[in-house]
C-alpha positions in Angstrom: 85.0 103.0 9.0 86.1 105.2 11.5 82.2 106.7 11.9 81.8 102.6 12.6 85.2 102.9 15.1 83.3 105.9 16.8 80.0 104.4 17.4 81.8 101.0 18.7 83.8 103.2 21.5 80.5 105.3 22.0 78.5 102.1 22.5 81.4 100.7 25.3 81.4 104.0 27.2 77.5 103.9 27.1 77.4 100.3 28.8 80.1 101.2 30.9 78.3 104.0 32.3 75.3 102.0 32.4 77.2 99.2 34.1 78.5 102.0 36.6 75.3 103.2 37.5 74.2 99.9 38.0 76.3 99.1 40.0 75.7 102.5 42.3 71.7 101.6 42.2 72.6 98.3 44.0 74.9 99.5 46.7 72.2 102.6 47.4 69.5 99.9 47.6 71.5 97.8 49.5 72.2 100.8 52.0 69.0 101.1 51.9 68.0 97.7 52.6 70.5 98.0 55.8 68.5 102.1 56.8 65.4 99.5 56.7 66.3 97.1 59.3 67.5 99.5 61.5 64.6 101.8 61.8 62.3 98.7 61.9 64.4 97.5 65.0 64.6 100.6 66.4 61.0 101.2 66.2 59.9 97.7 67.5 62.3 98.8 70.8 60.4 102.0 71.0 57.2 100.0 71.0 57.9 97.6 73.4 59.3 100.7 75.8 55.6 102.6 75.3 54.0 99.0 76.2 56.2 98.7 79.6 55.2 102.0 80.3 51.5 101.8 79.7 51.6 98.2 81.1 53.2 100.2 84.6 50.2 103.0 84.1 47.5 100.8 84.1 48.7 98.4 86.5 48.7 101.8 88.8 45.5 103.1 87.8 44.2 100.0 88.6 45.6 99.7 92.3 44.5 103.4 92.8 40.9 102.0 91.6 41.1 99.4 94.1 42.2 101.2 97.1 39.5 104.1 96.3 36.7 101.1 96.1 38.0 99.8 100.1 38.2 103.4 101.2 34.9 104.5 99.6 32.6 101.4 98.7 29.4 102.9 98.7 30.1 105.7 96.6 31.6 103.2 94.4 28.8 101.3 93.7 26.6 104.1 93.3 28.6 105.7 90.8 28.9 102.1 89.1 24.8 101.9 88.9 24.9 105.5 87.9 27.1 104.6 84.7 25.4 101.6 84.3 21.6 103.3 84.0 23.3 106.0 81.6 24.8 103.1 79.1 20.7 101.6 79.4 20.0 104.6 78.6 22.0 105.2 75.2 21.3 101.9 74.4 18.2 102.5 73.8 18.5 105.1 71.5 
């Protein structure tokens, strides 16, 4: 009776630990959860910075481009029918 005494008490610790450790695996995952959303918000910010910023780049390559072309606008179409013949010429290929 008292091995029977024993194993009851042993059995209530055991789901008490068990219920304990539970409950730890939830809070950690629910931390976790919380880790989650942050770096997925912080990472969408940092995308949308590296857009502006190549969004800016391009809208001064582009303007460079374009003052280039007025300064220089045979060279510019010269080297435009130069590019041109080379991309007939690899499509070819």
């Amino acid at each position: 009776m008292a091995e029977t005494k024993s194993a009851s008490t042993q059995s209530s610790s055991a789901r008490a630990q068990t219920e304990t450790a539970m409950e730890d695996l939830a809070a950690q995952v629910a931390a976790l959860r919380e880790d989650l959303a942050k770096l997925s918000q912080s990472v969408a910010a940092v995308g949308q910075g590296a857009k502006s910023v190549v969004a800016e780049e391009a809208q001064e390559l582009t303007e460079q481009l374009r003052e280039r072309v007025r300064e220089e606008p045979i060279f510019m179409v010269a080297a435009a029918a130069g590019i041109g013949y080379l991309i007939g010429l690899l499509s070819r290929r």
